[in-house]
Structure formats: structure tokens, C-alpha cells
N, C-alpha and C positions, 0 to 999 in steps of 0.2 A: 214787662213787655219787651225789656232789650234780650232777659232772655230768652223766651218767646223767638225773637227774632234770631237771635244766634244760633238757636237748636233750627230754624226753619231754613240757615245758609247753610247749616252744616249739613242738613238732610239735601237738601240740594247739590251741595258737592259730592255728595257720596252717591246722588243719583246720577250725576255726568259723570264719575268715573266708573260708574256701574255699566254705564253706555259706554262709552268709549271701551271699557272691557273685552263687551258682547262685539263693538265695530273690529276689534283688532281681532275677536276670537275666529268672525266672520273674515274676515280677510285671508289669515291663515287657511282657516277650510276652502277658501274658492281657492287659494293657492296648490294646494294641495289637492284638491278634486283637478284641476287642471294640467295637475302637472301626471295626476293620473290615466286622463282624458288622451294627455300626450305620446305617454308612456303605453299606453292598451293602441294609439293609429299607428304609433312607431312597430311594433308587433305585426301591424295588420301588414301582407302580400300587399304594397301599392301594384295597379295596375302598368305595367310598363307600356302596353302595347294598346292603342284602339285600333282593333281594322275597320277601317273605312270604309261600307260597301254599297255605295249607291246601286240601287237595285228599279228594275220594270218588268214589272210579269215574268218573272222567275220560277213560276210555280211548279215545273218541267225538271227544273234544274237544283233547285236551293236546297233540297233535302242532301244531296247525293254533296254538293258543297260544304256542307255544314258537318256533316258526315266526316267526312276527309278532315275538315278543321279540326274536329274535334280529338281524330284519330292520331293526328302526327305534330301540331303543334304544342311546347310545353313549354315553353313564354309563357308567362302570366300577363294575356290579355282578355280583352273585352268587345266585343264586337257589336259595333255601330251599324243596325242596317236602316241603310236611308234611304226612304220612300215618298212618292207623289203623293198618291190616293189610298184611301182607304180603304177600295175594291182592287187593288194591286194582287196580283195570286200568290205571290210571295207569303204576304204576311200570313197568312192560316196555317202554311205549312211549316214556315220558320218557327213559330207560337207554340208547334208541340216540343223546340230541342230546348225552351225554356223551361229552369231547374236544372238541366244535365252541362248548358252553355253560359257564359255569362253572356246575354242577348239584353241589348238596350235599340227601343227602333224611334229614330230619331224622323220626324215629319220634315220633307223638303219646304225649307220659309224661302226659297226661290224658284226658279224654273231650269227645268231640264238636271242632265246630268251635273253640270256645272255647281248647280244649286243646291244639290243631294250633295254633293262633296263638301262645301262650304260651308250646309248647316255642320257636318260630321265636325270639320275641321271648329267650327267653334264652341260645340259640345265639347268637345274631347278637354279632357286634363290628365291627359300621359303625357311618361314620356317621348313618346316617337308616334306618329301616325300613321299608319300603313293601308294604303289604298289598293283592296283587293276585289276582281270582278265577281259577280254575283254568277256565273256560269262556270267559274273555274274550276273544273274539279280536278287540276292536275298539279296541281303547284302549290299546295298546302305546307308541304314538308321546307318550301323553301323560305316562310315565313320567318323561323329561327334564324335560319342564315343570314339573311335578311337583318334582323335584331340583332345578332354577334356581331357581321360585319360594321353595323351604325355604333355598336358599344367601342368599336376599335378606336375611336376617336372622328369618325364622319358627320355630315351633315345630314347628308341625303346617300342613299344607293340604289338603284336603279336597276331592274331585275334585267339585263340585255340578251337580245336576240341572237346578237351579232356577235359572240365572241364564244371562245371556246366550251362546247356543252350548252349553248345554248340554239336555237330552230323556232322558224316564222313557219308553220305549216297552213295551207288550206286556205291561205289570201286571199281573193279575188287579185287578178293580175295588176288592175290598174294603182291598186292598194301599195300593193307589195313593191314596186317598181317606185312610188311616190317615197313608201318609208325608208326604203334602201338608198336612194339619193339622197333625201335630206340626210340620213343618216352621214353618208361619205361627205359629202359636200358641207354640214358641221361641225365635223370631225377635222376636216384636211385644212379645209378654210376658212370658216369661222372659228376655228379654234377651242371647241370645248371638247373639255378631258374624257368623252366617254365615246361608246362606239354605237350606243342605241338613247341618239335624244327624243324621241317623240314614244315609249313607250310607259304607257299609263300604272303602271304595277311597280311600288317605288316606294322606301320610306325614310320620312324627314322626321330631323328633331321640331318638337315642341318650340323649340327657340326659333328655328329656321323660318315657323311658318309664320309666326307672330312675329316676328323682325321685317320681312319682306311682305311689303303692298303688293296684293292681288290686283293686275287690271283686266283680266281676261272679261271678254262676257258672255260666251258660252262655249261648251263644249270641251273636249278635253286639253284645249292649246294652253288651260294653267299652267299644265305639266313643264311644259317647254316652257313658259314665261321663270317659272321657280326656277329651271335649270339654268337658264342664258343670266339670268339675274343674279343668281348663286352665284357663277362660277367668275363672274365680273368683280364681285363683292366678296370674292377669296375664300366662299365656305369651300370646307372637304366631301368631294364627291368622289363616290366608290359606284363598282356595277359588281351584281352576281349574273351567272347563268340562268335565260330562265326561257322554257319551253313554250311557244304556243303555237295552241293550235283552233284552229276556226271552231266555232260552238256548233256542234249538231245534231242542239236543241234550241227552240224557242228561234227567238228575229233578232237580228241582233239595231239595237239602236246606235250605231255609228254611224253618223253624218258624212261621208268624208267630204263632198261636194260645197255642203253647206257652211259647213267648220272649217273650211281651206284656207280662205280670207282671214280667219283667226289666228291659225297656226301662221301663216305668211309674215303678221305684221311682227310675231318675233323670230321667224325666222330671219327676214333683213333684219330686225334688231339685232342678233347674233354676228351678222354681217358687220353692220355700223358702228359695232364696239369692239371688233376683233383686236383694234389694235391700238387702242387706246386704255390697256387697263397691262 
């Protein structure tokens, strides 16, 4: 019986080191699947770039967009187009540049433009964000620029009107006259570093936008919040040239009347911190 039992401890150890064997041989394999898992995304193009395109009835326009994008931009990005409804005219004609584009169409989880932007923004895992109009069909090429200048060491850069090689065409007057003031009058006196704060076509790090609380609540005055915020909180802001001109196609959905009280409350913000930082 004893030996009986001694053959039956010995068969035993020999079965837990049999096991523990197979756990160590298992270990090394997940190790090595993993570190090959690592080695094949390390390979893979990461996406640098999502453009950001909240979009409304587009369907006029977005071909001829995408078109362009596709012709002059050579940034390895990814293109976010962000949408209300699922009867929007955009989306049917976007749907055919998938396979040729990298097209991701992210659904707005808020309201209005504001909320097309913010889903983009929390979708995205690039590294830079880039917020481009869904009508634009003239300013593709400056997309890169755009990306080199943010690689030089920036936070944000801001595509401007107002400086050399760059034109505000086809405004309405009251428009035109409201962004050229703010513009001078945040510049001179409030104190931020660029010469065109309130325009929407702009891109920030990955970092920038995940470090800084959004309080806007609608409309395009994030833009201006990120900037006057930025620029208090010492990130690096750069601007390129950048052309625009009035769309004519489709309606254009800017508020300005509505949205003014938006933009206002960081505009004095700009004011009330000029000279405390």
C-alpha cells in the first residue's frame, strides 16, 4: 500500500510539472504572439490626421470636395464626416468615394454644428485634428501645410485670412466688417498671437483638445474659446494663408445673429485675461 501510494505522489508531481510546463510554454507563446501583434501595428501607416467635417446637405458640393481631397492631400489621414440625419444628401454621394478614401461617417450625438464637431473630436485617435468645411473645394492642398506646420512644434494653427496670401471673398458686409474688427481689436488689444481669431479651419494636437474643457454651447465660438484659452495656458500657436471664398453652392448654415452672444462671451473673455497671464 505504501508503495501504492508513493507511485500515486510521484505520478502526481510529474502531472504538476507536466502542467506548469504546458503554463510556461503558454506564456512564452502569448508573449511572443504579442510582441508579434506589436511588431505587424508598429508597420501599419498610423493615421496622423482626421479631418473633421461636420456636414448638412452637402450633396451639391461634397463630390467635388472630396475630389480635391483626395487629389492634393498626401498626409496619411482619415476623414470623419459628421452628420445629423440619415436623409442628409451628403451621405449617398460621399458612400461612392469609399474604398478609393479612407471615409469613417461618424453620427452627430449632439445638436447642430457644435455637436457634429465634438462627436469628430471624440471619435478621433490621431494625432492632430483638423476641422475642414464640407463646401470647400479650394483649399485642399493647404491641408499638408497645415500638418508640417503643427509637426514644427505647434499646438494649433489656424488657416488666416488676414495675412499675407491669404483673402475673405464674397462676405456679406455685415459679416465681413464684424470678423475684421474682432479680428484687429484681439490682436491689438486683447492680445492673442494671430491676425485671424474667429476663423473655423484650424488644426490642433490630440493633446490640446483633450487637455482644454470645452464650454461652448453652440455654434462655431469653440474655435475662439480653444484659441483665447490656448494662448493664456502658453500652448504654441501658428497661422498659414488661407483663401476664402463665399460658397456658391447649397445655403450656407452660419448663424451669425444667433451665435454672436456665443462668440461675445469669449470675446470679453480675451479682454479679462489680456493682462493677467
Amino acid at each position: 500500500m505504501a508503495n501504492k501510494r508513493a507511485g500515486a505522489t510521484t505520478e502526481s508531481i510529474v502531472s504538476l510539472k507536466d502542467i506548469e510546463a504546458v503554463a510556461q510554454k503558454n506564456t512564452v507563446e502569448r508573449a511572443r504572439l504579442q510582441a508579434a501583434k506589436i511588431a505587424s501595428e508598429a508597420l501599419q501607416p498610423r493615421t496622423l490626421v482626421d479631418i473633421v467635417m461636420p456636414v448638412y446637405n452637402e450633396g451639391e458640393n461634397i463630390a467635388e470636395v472630396l475630389t480635391s481631397l483626395e487629389k492634393h492631400v498626401s498626409t496619411n489621414y482619415r476623414l470623419l464626416i459628421c452628420y445629423d440625419h440619415e436623409s442628409d444628401t451628403t451621405l449617398p454621394v460621399a458612400r461612392k468615394f469609399l474604398g478609393r478614401m479612407n471615409i469613417e461617417f461618424v453620427k452627430n450625438k449632439g445638436k447642430g454644428v457644435l455637436g457634429a464637431v465634438m462627436s469628430g473630436f471624440d471619435y478621433s485617435d490621431a494625432q492632430a485634428l483638423l476641422i475642414y468645411c464640407g463646401d470647400d473645394i479650394t483649399n485642399a492642398p493647404l491641408v499638408d501645410v497645415m500638418y508640417k506646420k503643427l509637426s514644427e512644434g505647434h499646438d494649433m494653427v489656424i488657416g488666416s485670412r488676414f495675412m499675407n496670401g491669404g483673402c475673405m471673398e464674397g462676405c456679406p458686409l455685415l459679416k465681413s466688417v464684424l470678423v475684421r474688427t474682432a479680428a484687429y481689436t484681439l490682436r491689438t488689444l486683447a492680445r492673442l498671437p494671430v491676425n485671424d481669431p474667429t476663423n473655423g479651419i484650424r488644426i490642433y494636437t490630440n493633446r490640446m483638445i483633450k487637455e482644454i474643457p470645452i464650454e461652448s454651447t453652440e455654434g462655431w465660438s469653440f474655435n475662439l474659446e480653444l484659441l483665447v484659452k490656448g494662448a493664456r495656458a502658453g500652448y504654441s500657436i501658428a497661422e498659414v494663408p488661407y483663401r476664402h471664398f463665399e460658397r456658391a453652392q447649397g445655403q450656407s448654415r452660419f448663424q451669425l445673429m444667433k451665435w454672436l452672444p456665443a462668440y461675445l462671451r469669449w470675446y470679453f473673455y480675451a479682454f479679462a485675461t489680456a493682462w493677467k497671464f
